[in-house]
C-alpha positions in Angstrom: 0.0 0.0 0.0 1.8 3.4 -1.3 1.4 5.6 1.9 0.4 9.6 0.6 0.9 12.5 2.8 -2.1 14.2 2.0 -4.9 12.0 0.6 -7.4 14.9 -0.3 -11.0 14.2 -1.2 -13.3 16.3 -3.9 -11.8 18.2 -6.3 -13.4 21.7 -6.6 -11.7 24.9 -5.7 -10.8 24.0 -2.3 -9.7 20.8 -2.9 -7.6 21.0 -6.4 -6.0 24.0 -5.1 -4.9 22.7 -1.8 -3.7 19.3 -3.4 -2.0 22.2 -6.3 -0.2 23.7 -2.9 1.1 20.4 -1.4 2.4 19.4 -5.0 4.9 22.1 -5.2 6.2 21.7 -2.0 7.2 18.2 -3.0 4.3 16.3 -0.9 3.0 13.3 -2.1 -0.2 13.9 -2.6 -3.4 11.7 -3.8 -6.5 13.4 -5.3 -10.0 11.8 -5.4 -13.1 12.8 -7.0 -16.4 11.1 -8.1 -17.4 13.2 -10.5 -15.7 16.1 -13.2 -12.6 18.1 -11.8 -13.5 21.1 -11.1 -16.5 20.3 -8.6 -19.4 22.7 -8.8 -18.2 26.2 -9.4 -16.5 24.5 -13.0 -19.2 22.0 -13.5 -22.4 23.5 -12.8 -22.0 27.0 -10.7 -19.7 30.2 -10.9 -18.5 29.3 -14.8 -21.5 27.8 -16.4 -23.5 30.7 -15.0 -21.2 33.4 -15.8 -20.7 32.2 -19.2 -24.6 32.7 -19.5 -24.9 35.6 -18.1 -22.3 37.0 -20.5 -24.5 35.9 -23.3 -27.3 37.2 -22.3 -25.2 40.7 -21.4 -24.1 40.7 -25.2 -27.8 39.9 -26.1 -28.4 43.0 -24.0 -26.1 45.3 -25.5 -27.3 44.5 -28.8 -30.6 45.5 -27.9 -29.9 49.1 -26.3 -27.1 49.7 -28.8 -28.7 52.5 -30.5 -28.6 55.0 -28.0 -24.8 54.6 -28.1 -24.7 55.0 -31.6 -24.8 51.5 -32.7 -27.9 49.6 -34.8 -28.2 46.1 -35.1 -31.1 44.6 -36.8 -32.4 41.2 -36.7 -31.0 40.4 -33.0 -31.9 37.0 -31.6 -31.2 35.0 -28.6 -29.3 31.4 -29.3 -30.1 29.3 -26.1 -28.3 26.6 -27.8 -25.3 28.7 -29.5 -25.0 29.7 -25.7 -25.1 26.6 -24.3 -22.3 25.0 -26.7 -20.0 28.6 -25.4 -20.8 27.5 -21.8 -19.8 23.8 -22.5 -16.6 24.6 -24.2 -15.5 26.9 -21.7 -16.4 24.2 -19.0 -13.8 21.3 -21.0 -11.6 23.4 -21.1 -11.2 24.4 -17.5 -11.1 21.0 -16.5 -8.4 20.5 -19.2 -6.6 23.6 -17.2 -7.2 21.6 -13.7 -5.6 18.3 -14.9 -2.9 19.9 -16.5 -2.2 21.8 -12.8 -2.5 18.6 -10.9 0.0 16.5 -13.8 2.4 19.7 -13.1 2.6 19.4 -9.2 2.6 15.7 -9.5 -1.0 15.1 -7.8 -2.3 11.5 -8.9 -5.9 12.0 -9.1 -8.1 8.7 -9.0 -11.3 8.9 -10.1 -14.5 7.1 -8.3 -16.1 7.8 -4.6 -14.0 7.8 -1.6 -15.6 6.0 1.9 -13.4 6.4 5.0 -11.9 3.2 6.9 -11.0 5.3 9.8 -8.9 8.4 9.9 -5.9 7.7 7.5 -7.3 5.3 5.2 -9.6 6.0 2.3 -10.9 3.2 -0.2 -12.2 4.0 -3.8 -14.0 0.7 -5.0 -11.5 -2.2 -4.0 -8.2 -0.4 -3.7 -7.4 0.9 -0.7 -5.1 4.4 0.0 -3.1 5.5 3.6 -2.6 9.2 4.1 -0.2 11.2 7.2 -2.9 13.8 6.6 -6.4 14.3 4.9 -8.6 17.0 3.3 -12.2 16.6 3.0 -13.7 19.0 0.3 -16.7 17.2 -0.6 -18.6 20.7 -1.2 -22.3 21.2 -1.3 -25.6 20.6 -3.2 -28.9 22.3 -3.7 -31.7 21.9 -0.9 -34.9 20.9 -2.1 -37.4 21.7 0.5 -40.7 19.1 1.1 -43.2 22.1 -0.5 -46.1 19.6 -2.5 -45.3 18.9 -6.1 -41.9 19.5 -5.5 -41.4 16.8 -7.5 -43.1 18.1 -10.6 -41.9 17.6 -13.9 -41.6 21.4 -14.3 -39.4 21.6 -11.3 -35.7 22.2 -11.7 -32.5 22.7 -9.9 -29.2 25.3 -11.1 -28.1 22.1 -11.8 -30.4 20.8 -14.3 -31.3 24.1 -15.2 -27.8 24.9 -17.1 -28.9 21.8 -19.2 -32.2 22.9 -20.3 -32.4 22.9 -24.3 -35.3 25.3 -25.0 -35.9 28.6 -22.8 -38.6 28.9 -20.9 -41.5 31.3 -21.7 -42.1 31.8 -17.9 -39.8 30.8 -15.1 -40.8 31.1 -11.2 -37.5 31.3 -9.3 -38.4 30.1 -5.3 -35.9 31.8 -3.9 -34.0 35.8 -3.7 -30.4 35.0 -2.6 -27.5 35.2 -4.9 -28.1 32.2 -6.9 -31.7 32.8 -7.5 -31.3 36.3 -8.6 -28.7 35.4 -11.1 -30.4 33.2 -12.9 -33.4 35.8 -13.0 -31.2 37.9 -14.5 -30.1 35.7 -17.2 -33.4 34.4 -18.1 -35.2 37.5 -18.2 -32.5 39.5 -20.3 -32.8 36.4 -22.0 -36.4 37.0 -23.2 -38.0 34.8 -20.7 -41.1 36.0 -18.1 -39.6 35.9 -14.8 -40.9 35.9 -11.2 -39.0 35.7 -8.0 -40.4 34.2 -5.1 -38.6 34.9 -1.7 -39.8 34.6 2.1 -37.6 36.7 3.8 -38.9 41.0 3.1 -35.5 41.7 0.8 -33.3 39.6 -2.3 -29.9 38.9 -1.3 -29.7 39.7 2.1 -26.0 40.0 2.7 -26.4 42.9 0.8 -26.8 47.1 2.4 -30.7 47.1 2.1 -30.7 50.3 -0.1 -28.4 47.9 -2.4 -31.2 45.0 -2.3 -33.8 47.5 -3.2 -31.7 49.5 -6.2 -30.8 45.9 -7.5 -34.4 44.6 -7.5 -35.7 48.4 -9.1 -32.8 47.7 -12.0 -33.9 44.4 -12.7 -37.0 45.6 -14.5 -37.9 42.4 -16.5 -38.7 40.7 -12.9 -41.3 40.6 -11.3 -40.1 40.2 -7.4 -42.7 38.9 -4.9 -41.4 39.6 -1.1 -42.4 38.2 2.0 -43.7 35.4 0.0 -44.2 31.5 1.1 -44.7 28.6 -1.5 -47.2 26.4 -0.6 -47.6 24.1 -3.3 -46.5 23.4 -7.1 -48.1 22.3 -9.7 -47.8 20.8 -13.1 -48.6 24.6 -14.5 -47.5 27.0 -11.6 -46.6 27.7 -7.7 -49.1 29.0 -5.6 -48.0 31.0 -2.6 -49.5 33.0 0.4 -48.0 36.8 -0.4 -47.0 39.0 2.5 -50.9 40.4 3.6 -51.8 36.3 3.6 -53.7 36.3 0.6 -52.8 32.8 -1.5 -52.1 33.7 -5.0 -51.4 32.0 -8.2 -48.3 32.6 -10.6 -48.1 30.7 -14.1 -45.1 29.0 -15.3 -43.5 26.2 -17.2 -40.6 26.2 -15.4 -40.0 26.3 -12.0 -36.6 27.0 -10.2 -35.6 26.5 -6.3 -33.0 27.9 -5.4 -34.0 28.1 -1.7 -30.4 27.4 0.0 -27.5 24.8 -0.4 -26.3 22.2 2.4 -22.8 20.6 3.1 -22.0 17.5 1.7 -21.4 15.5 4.6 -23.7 12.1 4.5 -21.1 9.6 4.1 -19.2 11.1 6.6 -22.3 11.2 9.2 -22.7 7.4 8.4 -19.1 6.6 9.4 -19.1 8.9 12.6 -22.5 6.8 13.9 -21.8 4.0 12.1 -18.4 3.1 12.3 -17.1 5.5 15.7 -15.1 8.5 13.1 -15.1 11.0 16.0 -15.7 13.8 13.7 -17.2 16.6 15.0 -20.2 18.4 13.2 -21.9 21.1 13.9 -25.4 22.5 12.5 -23.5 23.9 9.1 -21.2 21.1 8.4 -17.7 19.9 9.6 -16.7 21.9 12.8 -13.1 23.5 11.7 -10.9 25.9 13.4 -9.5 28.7 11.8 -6.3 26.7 11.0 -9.0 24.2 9.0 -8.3 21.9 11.3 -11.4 19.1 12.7 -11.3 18.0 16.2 -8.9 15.2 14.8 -5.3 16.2 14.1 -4.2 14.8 10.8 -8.2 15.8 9.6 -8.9 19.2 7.7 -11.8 19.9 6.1 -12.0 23.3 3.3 -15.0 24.8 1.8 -18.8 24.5 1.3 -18.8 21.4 3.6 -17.5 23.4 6.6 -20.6 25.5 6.1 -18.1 28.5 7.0 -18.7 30.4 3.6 -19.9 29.5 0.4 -17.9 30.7 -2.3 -15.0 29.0 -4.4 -12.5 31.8 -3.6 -13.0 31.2 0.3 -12.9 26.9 -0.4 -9.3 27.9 -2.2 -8.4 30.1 0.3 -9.3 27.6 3.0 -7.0 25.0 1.0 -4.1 27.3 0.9 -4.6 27.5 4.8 -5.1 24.2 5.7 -1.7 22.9 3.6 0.5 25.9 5.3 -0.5 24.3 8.7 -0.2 20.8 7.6 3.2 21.2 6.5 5.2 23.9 8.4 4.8 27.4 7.6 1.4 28.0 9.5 -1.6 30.2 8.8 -5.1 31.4 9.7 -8.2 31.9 7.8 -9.6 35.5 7.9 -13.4 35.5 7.2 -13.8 39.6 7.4 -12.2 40.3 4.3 -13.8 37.7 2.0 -15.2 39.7 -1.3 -18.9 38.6 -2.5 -20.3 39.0 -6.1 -24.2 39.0 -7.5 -23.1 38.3 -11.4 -26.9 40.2 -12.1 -26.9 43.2 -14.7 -26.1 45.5 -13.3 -23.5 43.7 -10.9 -23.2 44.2 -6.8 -20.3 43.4 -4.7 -19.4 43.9 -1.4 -16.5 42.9 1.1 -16.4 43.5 5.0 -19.3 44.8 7.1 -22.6 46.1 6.4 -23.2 49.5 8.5 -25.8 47.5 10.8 -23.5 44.3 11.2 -20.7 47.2 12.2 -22.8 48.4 14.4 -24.3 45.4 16.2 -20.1 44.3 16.1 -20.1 47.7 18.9 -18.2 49.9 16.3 -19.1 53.8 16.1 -20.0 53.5 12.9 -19.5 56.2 10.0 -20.4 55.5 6.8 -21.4 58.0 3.1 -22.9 56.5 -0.1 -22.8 58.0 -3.3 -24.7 57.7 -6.7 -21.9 55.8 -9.5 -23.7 57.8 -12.3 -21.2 61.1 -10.4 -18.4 59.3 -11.7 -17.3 59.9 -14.9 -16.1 56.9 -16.4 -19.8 55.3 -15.3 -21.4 58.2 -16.7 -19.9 57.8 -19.9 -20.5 54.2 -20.4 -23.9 54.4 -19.0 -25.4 56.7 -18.8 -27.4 59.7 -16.6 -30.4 57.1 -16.1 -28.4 53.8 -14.6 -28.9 53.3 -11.4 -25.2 52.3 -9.1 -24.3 53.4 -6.2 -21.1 52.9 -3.8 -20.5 53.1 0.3 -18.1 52.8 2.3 -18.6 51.8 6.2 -15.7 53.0 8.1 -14.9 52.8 12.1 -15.4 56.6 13.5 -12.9 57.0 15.9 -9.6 55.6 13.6 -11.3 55.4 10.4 -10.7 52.2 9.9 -12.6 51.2 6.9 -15.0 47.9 7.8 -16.7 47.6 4.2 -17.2 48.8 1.3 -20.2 47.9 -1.0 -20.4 48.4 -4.9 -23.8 48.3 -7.3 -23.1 49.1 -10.8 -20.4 49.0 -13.6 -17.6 46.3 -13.2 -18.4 45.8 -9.8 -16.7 42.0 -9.6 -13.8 43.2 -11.1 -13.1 45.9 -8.5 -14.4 44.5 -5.3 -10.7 43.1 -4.6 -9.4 46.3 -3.9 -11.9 46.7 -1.1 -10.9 43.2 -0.1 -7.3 44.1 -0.5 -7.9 47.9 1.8 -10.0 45.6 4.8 -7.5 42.8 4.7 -4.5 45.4 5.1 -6.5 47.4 7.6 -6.0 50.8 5.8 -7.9 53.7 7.3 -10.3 55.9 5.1 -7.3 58.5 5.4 -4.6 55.9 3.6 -7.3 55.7 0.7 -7.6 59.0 0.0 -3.9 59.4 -0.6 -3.6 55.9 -3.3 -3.8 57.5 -7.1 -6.9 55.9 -8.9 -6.5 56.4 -12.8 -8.5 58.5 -14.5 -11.2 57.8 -16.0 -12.1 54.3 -14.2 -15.4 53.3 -11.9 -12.8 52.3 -9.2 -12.2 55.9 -8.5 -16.0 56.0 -7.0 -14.3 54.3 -4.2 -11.6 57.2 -3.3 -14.2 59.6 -3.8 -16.8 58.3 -1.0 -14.0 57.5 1.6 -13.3 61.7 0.8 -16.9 62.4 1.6 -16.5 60.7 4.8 -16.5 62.7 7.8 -13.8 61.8 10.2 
């Protein structure tokens, strides 16, 4: 039996890039994953989706292009043009990821891992010893017990990136980041679009005035708040709206997208079944901020720690867990973790909101302004769009706690606001870095100036 130090298990964005990391520090290093490399954010989450979105954003820009001084006649929506883009790009990221895992010398064996005990792993009939192991087994979609949730119009956004015809009217359950994506797609798409959510705002890690500027922007969907499903059928959802009235909304397509949970059943089976001793908590795997489970040589990255639910955090989390396994030593910082809604128009945010700073017992400052004052967002779109930017800063250093974005290339700036919280720069340092001219970004520099410290 070859003996591996780090036996790693799922091979998304936690788990690749941690096995990556202990490859080029010479580690012998086994990879295992059931399905395609990549896990869900390559196979059926963050690229499928954004390769959609982009369609749908050029699909878009066709459309309005005559105000900027461009006509286009004839424009038409390809679902299945699309589809083959979103494919291609998908084989060739997992291309990419077996190429990085052949580089660092990672031997990736492909079938469904079940635990022995705590350093040996079996994949069908062959049998694997690891000094250390990584469980990044990720997540999947949560399917709540509403009646007719098993209807043939029902889908997941996993099945849902398969679909070969659009649908004339889609009934997204569900207003977090997942569900208001996809709305944003279909309905720029051409597609009639609801959005059904329970809780009184979409997206609630979001600054409420975001939520509601976001919803008032998306104006091909129609959002029903404070909402709860009660039943679906074979030709819509009914739901009780926020006064208690039950209503009716047509559709031939149904999405939930109510939530996501850890994927943790084997490992349950083997803790009562077979005495594992690992700890769980309600979220997932219990981890400490080293990544480390209650048993030593045991680490567990990602969705299935139930700590935060993005790909860069699962990689993030790798990179921490291999730096304690094997010398060097590090934590994982949750407080500057940057979060994207891929919706046209985009929102990002990193750090605090100003009532999570505030409930944290800071003496909060905070300014907001409107992203059509910026010139570079003005230009590009225009006196109408609606954006906005705050900052959230701490009022005695100035000490900036988060920074939230809605409009333009929000995604692609957000990292400086991850990069300024992560640093701990004061509103002060930020108004002194040179912002080129003309860029969106400077909207930044310009709200910490409206601060007052």
């Amino acid at each position: 039996m070859e003996i591996y130090d780090l036996i790693v298990i799922g091979a998304g964005p936690g788990g690749y890039v941690a096995a990556e990391r202990a490859g080029e520090l010479g580690k012998k290093v086994l990879l295992i994953e059931k399905e395609h490399m990549g896990g869900v954010c390559t196979n059926s989450g963050c690229i499928p989706t954004k390769s959609l979105l982009n369609s749908a954003k050029h699909y878009v820009h066709a459309l309005e292009g005559e105000k900027y001084g461009v006509t286009c006649s004839s424009v038409e929506f390809d679902l299945p043009t699309a589809m083959i883009w979103k494919q291609n790009a998908i084989e060739t990221l997992r291309k990419g990821i077996q190429y990085l895992m052949k580089k660092s010398g990672v031997v990736v064996v492909s079938g469904t891992a079940e635990f022995l005990d705590t350093s040996h792993v079996s994949v069908g009939d062959a049998v694997y010893e690891g000094k250390n192991i990584l469980i990044a087994t990720g997540s999947s979609t949560v399917v709540p017990p509403i009646k007719g949730f098993d209807s043939s119009i029902v889908t997941t956004s996993r099945e849902i990136l398969e679909i070969e015809k659009m649908p004339k009217k889609l009934t997204v359950i569900g207003g977090g980041v997942i569900g208001v994506e996809f709305a944003s797609f279909f309905s720029s798409a051409g597609a009639e679009v609801t959005v059904i959510e329970m809780m009184p705002e979409i997206v609630p890690l979001m600054e409420p005035e975001f939520s509601k500027l976001l919803r008032r922007e998306m104006k091909k969907v129609t959002f029903k708040l404070g909402c709860r499903v009660f039943e679906i059928t074979e030709t819509g959802v009914n739901y009780t709206d926020a006064k208690g009235v039950n209503q009716t909304v047509e559709a031939d397509t149904v999405l939930m997208s109510v939530g996501r949970k850890p994927n943790i059943d084997g490992l349950e089976k083997l803790k009562t079944n077979q005495g594992f001793g690992l700890d769980f908590n309600k979220s997932g795997i219990s981890v400490n901020e080293k990544m480390q489970t209650n048993l030593p040589n045991v680490y567990a990255v990602g969705d299935v720690t139930g700590k935060s639910l993005l790909a860069h955090s699962a990689s993030r989390m790798g990179e921490v867990a291999i730096a304690n396994m094997f010398g060097s030593g590090s934590i994982m910082r949750y407080d500057a973790i940057p979060w994207v809604v891929y919706t046209l128009p985009e929102a990002a945010g990193c750090g605090m909101t100003e009532q999570e700073a505030k409930e944290a017992g800071y003496q909060v400052v905070s300014a907001s302004m409107q992203m059509r004052a910026n010139g570079r967002f003005l230009a590009e779109w225009g006196k109408k769009a609606g954006g906005l930017c705050k900052v959230v800063a701490d009022a005695g250093s100035g000490k900036i706690l988060g920074i939230h974005l809605l409009g333009g290339a929000a995604s692609e700036m957000i990292f400086g606001a991850a990069a300024f919280i992560e640093a701990e720069l004061r509103v002060q340092d930020v108004r002194e870095i040179i912002f080129p001219h003309p860029t969106i970004s400077e909207i930044i520099k310009d709200v910490c100036i409206a601060i007052n410290l």
